[in-house]
C-alpha atoms as an extended CHARMM CRD file, in Angstrom:
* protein
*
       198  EXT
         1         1  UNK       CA            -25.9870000000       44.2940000000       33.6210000000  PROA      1               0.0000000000
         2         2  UNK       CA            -27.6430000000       45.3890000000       30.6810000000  PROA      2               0.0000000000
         3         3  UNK       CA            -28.1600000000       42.9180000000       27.0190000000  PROA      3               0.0000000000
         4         4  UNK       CA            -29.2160000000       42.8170000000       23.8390000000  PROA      4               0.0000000000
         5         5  UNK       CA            -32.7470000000       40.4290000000       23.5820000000  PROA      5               0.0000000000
         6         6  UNK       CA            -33.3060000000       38.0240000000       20.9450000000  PROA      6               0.0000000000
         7         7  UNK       CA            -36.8570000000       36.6710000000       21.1790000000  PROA      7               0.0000000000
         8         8  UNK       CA            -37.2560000000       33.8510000000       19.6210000000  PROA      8               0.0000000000
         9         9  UNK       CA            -40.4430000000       31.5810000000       19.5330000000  PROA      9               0.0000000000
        10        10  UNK       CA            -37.8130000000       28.3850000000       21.2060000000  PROA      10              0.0000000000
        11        11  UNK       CA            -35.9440000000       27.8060000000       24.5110000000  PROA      11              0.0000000000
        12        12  UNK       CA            -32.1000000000       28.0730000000       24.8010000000  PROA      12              0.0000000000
        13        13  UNK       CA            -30.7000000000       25.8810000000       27.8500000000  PROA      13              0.0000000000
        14        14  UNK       CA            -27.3330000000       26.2790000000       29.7260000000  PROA      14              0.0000000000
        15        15  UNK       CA            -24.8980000000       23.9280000000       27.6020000000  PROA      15              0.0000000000
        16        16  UNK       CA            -26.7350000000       23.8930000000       24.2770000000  PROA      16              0.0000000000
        17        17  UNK       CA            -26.8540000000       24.5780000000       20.8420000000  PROA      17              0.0000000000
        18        18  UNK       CA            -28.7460000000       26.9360000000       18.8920000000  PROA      18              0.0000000000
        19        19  UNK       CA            -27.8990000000       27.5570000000       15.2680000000  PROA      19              0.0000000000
        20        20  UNK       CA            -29.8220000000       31.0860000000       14.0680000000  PROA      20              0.0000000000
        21        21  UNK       CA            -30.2310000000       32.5130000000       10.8680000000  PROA      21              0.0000000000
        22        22  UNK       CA            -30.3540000000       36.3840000000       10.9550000000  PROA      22              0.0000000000
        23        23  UNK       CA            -31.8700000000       39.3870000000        8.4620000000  PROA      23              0.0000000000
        24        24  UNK       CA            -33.4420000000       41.4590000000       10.3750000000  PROA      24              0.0000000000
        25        25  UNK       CA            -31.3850000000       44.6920000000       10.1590000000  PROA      25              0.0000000000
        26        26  UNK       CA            -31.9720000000       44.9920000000       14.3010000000  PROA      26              0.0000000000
        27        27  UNK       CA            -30.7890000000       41.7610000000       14.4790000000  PROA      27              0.0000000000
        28        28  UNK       CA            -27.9060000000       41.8760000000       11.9730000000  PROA      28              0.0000000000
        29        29  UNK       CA            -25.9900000000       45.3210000000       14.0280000000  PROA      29              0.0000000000
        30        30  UNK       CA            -26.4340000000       42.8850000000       17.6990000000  PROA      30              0.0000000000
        31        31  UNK       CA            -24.8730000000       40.2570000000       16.2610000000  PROA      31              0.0000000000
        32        32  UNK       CA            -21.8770000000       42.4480000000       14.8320000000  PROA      32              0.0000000000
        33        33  UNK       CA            -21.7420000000       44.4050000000       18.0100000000  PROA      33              0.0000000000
        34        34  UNK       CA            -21.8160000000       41.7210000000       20.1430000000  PROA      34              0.0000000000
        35        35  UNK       CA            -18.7150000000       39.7460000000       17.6530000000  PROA      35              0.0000000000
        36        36  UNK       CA            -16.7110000000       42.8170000000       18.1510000000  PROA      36              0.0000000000
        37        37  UNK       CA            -16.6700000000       43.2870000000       21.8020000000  PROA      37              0.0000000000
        38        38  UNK       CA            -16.9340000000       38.9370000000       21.7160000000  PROA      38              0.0000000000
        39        39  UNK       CA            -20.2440000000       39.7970000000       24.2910000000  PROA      39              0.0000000000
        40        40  UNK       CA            -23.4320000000       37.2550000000       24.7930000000  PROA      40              0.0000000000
        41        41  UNK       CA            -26.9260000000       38.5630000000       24.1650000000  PROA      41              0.0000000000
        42        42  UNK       CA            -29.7650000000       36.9900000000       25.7490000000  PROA      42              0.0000000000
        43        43  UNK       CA            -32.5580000000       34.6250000000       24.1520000000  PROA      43              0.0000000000
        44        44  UNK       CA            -36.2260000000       34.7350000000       25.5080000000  PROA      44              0.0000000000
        45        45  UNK       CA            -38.7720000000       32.6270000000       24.2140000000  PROA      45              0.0000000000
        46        46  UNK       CA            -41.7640000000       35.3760000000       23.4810000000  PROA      46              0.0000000000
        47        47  UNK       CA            -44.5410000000       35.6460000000       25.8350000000  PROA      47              0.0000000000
        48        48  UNK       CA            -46.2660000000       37.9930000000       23.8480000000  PROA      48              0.0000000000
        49        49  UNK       CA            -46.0300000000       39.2730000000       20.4090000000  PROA      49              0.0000000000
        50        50  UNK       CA            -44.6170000000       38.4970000000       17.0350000000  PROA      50              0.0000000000
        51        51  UNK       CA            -40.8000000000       37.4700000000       16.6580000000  PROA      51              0.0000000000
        52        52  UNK       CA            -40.9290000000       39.9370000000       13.2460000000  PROA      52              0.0000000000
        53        53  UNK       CA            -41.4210000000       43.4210000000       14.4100000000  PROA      53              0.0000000000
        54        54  UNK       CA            -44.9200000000       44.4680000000       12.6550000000  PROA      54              0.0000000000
        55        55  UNK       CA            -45.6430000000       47.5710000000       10.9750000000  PROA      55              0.0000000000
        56        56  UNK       CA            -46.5960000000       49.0820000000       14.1660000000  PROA      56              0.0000000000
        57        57  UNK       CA            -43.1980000000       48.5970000000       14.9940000000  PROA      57              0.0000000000
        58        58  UNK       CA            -44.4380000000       46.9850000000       18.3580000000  PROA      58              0.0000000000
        59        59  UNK       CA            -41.8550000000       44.7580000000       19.6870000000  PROA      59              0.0000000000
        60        60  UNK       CA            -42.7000000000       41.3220000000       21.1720000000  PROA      60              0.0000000000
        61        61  UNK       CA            -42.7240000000       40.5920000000       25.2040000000  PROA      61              0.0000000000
        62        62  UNK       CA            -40.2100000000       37.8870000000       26.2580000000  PROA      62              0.0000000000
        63        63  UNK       CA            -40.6110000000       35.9040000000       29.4350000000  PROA      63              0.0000000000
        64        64  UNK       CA            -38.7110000000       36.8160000000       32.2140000000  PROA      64              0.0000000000
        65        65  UNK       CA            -36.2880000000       33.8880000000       32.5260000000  PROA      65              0.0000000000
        66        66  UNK       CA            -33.8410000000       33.4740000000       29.9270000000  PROA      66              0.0000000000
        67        67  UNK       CA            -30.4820000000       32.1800000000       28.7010000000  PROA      67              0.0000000000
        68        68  UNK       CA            -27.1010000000       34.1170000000       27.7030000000  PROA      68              0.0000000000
        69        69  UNK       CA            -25.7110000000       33.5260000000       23.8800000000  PROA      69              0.0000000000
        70        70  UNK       CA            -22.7470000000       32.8010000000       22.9150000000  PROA      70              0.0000000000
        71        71  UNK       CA            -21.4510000000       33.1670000000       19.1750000000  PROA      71              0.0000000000
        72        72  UNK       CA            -19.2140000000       30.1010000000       18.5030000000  PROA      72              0.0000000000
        73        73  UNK       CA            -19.0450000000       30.1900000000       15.1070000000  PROA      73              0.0000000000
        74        74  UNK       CA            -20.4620000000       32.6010000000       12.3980000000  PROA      74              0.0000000000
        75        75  UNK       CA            -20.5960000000       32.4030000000        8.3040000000  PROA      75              0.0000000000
        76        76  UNK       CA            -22.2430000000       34.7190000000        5.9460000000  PROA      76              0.0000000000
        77        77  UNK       CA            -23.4510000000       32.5260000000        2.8530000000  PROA      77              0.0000000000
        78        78  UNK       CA            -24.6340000000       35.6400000000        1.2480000000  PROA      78              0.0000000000
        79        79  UNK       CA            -25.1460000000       39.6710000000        1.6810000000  PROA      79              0.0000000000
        80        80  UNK       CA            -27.9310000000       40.5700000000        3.8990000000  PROA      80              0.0000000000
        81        81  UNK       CA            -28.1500000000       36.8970000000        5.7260000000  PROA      81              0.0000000000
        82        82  UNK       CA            -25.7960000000       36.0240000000        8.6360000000  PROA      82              0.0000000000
        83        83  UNK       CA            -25.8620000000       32.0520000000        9.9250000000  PROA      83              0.0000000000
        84        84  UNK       CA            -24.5470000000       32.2690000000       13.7220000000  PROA      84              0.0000000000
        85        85  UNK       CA            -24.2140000000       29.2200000000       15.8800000000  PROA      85              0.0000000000
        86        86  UNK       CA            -24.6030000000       30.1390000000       19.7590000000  PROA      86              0.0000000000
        87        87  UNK       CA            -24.1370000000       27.6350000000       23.0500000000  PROA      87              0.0000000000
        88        88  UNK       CA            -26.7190000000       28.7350000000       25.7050000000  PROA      88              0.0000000000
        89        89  UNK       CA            -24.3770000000       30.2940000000       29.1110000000  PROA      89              0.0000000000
        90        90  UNK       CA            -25.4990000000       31.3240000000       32.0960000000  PROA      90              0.0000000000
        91        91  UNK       CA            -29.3200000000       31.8980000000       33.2920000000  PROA      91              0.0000000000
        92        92  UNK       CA            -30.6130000000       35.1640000000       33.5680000000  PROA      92              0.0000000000
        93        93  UNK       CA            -34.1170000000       36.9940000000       34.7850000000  PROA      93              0.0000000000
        94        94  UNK       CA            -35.0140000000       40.1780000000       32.9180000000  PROA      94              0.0000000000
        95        95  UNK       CA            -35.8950000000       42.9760000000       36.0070000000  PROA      95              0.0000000000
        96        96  UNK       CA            -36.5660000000       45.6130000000       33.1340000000  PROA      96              0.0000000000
        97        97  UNK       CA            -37.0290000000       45.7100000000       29.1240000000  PROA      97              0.0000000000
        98        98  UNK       CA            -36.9780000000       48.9460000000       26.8010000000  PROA      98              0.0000000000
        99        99  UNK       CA            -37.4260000000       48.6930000000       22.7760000000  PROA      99              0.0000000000
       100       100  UNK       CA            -34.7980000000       50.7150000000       20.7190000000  PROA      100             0.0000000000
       101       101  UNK       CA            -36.0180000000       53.0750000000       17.7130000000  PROA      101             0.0000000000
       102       102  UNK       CA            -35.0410000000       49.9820000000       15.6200000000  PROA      102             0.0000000000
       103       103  UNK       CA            -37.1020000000       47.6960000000       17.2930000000  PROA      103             0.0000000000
       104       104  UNK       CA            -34.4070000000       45.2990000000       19.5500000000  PROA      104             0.0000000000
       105       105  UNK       CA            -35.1490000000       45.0950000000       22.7160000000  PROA      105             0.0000000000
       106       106  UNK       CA            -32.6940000000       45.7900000000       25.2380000000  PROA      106             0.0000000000
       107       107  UNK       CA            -32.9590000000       45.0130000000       29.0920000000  PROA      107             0.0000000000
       108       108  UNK       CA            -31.2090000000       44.8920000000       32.7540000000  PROA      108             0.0000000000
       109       109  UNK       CA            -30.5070000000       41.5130000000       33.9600000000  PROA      109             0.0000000000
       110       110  UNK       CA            -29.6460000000       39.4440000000       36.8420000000  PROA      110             0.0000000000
       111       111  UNK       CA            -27.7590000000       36.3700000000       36.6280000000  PROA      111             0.0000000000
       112       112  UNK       CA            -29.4490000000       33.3000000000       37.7380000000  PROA      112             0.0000000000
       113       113  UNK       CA            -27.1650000000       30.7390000000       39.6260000000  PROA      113             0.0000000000
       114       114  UNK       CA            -26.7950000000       27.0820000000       38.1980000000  PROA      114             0.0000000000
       115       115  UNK       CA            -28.1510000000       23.7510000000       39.6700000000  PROA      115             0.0000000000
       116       116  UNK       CA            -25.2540000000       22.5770000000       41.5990000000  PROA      116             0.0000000000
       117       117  UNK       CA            -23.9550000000       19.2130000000       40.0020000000  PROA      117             0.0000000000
       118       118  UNK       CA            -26.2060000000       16.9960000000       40.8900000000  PROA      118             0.0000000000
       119       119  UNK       CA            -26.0320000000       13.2800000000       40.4300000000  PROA      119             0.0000000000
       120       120  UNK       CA            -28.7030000000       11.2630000000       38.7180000000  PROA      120             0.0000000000
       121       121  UNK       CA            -31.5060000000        9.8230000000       41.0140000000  PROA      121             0.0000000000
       122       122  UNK       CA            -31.6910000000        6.1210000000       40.6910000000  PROA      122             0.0000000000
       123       123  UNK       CA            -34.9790000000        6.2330000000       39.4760000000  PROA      123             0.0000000000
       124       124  UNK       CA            -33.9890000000        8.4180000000       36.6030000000  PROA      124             0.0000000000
       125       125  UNK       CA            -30.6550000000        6.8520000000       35.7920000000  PROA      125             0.0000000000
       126       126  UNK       CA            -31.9180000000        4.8070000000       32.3470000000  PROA      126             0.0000000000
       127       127  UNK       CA            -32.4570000000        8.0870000000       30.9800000000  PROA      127             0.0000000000
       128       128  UNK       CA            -28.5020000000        8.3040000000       30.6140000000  PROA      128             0.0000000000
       129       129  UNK       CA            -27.9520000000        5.2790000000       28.0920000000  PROA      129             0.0000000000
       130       130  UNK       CA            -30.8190000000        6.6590000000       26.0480000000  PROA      130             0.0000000000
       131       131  UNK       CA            -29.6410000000        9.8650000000       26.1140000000  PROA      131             0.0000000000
       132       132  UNK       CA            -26.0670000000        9.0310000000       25.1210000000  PROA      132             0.0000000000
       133       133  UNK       CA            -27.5840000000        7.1570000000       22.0480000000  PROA      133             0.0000000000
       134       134  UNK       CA            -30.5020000000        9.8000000000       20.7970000000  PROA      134             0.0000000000
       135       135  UNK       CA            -27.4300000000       12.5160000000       20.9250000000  PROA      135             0.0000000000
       136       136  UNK       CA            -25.2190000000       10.3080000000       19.0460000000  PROA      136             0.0000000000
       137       137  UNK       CA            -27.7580000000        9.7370000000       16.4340000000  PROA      137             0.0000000000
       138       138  UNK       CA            -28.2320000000       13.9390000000       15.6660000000  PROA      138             0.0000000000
       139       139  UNK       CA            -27.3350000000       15.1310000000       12.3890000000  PROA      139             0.0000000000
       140       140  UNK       CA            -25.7040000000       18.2770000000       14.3230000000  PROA      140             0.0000000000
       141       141  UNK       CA            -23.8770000000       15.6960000000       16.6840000000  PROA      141             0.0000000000
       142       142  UNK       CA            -23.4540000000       16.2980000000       20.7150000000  PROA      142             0.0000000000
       143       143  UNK       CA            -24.0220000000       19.4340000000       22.2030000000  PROA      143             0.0000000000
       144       144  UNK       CA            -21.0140000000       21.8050000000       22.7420000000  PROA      144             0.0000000000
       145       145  UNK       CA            -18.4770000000       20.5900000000       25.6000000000  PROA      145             0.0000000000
       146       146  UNK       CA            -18.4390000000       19.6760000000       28.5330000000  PROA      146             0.0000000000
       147       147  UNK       CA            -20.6290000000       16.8320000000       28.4610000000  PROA      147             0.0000000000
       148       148  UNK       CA            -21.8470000000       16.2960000000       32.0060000000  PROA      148             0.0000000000
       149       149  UNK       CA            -23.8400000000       12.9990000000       31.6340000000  PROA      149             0.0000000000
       150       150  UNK       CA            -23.0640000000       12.8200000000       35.3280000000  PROA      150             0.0000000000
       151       151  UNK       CA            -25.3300000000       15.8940000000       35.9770000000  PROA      151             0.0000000000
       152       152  UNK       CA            -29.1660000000       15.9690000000       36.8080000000  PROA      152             0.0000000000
       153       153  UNK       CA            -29.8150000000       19.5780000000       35.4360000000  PROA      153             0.0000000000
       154       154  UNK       CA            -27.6310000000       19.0170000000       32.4750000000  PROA      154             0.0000000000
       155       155  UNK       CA            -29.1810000000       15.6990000000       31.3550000000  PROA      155             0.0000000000
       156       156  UNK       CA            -32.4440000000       17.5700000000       31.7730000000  PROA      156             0.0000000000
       157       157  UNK       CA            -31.5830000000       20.0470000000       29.8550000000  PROA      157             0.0000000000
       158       158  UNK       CA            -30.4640000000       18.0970000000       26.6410000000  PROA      158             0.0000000000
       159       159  UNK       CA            -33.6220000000       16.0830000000       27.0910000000  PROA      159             0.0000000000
       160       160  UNK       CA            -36.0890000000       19.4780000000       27.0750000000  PROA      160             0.0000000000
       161       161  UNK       CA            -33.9200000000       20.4460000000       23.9040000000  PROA      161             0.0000000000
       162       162  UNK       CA            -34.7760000000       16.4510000000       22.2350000000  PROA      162             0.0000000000
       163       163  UNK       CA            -38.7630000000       15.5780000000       23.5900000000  PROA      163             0.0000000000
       164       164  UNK       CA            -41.0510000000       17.3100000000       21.7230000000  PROA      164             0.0000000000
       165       165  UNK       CA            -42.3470000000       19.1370000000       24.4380000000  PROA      165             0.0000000000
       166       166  UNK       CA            -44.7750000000       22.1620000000       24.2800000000  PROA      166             0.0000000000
       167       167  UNK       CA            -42.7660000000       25.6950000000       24.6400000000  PROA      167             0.0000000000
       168       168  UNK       CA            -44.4820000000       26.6560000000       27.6030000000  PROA      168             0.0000000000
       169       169  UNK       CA            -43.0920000000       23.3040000000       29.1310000000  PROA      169             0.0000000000
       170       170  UNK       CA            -39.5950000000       24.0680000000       28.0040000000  PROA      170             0.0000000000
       171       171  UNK       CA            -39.9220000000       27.6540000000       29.4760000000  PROA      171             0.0000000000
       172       172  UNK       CA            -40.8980000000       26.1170000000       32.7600000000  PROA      172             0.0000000000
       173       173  UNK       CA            -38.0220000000       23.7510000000       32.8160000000  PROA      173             0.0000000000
       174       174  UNK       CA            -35.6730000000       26.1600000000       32.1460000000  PROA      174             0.0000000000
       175       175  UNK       CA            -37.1150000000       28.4190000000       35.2130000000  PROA      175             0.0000000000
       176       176  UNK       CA            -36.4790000000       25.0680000000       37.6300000000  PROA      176             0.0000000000
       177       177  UNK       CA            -33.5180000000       26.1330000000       39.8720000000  PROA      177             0.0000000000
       178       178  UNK       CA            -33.4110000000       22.3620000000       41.1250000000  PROA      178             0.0000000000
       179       179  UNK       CA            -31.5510000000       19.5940000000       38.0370000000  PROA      179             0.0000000000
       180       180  UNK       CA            -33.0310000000       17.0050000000       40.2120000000  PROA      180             0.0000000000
       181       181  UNK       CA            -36.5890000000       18.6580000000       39.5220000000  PROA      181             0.0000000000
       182       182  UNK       CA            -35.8410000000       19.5270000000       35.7950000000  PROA      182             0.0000000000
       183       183  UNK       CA            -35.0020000000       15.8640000000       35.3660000000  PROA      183             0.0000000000
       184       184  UNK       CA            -38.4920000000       14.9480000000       37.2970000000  PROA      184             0.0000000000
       185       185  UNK       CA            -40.5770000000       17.0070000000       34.5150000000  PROA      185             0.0000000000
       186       186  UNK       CA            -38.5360000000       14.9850000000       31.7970000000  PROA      186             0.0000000000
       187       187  UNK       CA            -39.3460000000       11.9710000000       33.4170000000  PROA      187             0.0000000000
       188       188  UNK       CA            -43.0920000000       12.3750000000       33.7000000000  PROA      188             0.0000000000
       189       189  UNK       CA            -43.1930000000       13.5460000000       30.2760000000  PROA      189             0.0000000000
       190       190  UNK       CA            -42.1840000000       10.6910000000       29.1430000000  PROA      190             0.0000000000
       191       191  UNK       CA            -43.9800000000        8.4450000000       31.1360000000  PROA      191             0.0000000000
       192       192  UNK       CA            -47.3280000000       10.1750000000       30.1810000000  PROA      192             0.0000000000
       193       193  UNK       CA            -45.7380000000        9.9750000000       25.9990000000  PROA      193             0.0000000000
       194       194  UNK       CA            -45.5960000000        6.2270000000       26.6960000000  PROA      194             0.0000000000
       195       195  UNK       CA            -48.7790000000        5.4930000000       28.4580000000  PROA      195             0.0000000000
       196       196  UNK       CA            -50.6750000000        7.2390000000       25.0660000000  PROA      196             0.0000000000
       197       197  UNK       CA            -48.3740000000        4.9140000000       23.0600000000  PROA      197             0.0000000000
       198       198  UNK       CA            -49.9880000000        1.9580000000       24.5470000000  PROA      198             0.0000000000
């Protein structure tokens, strides 16, 4: 299976949101190509490189593990700027990358499976309530349905997108094939936040 890359300097997780704002030209034919054949491209956080192409024209490097795209909704407020909203699919590791003439990189995939459902550890199960209420609270409201507060890797998930957690974390996370592990990282994370609060 073979995408379209957008690498980004953030993590997309399975069941989230990401609003983008495109105008780079490369950027600006995926998005139409991908709205008329109604196909995902992929989002890597960067392991290397800048997210603008530079006058090199040398593309950035995205970390192996990444997240299919899907465009939910799209609006264009004015020419030459496109405002997509995607929800983050299916898992994916990139076996091999090329850059076009243009500068988007393109590369074969393999799908990564989901987490099975999991359900939440007693230990971890406070997170849930908080959870509920911090999502709630968001300007942007919940994440895109199905809500699966019953889920270890999906409560994870929507935590990694909240916690101001480094990038590198959040790549990490998202690599985790184990919710009950994802939600383990959260959970030290936090614990750690709070013990410098005190």
């Amino acid at each position: 299976m073979e995408i379209p890359l957008f690498l980004l300097d953030t993590v997309l997780f399975p069941g989230g949101r990401l609003p983008l704002r495109v105008f780079e030209t490369r950027y600006m034919d995926m998005v139409k190509g991908c709205l008329r054949s109604n196909t995902p491209f992929g989002v890597c956080l960067i392991a290397q490189g800048q997210e603008v192409a530079d006058q090199d024209g040398g593309a950035a490097q995205p970390h192996p593990v990444g997240t299919l795209a899907k465009i939910a909704d799209w609006d264009m407020p004015q020419l030459g700027i496109l405002n997509i909203v995607t929800h983050g699919g299916q898992r994916f590791r990139v076996v091999d990358h090329y850059t076009l003439d243009n500068g988007l990189v393109k590369a074969a995939i393999e799908l990564l499976p989901e987490p099975p459902v999991t359900p939440i550890p007693g230990d971890y199960a406070r997170l849930v309530p908080m959870l509920r209420a911090l999502l709630e609270a968001l300007e942007d409201g919940m994440p895109p349905e199905p809500h699966q507060f019953y889920d270890a890797a999906w409560v994870a998930c929507r935590w990694a997108e909240i916690l101001p957690l480094p990038l590198l974390t959040r790549q990490q996370i998202l690599a985790l094939d184990d919710g009950v592990a994802r939600l383990e990282a959260i959970y030290r994370f936090l614990e750690q936040e709070s013990g410098t609060s005190t």
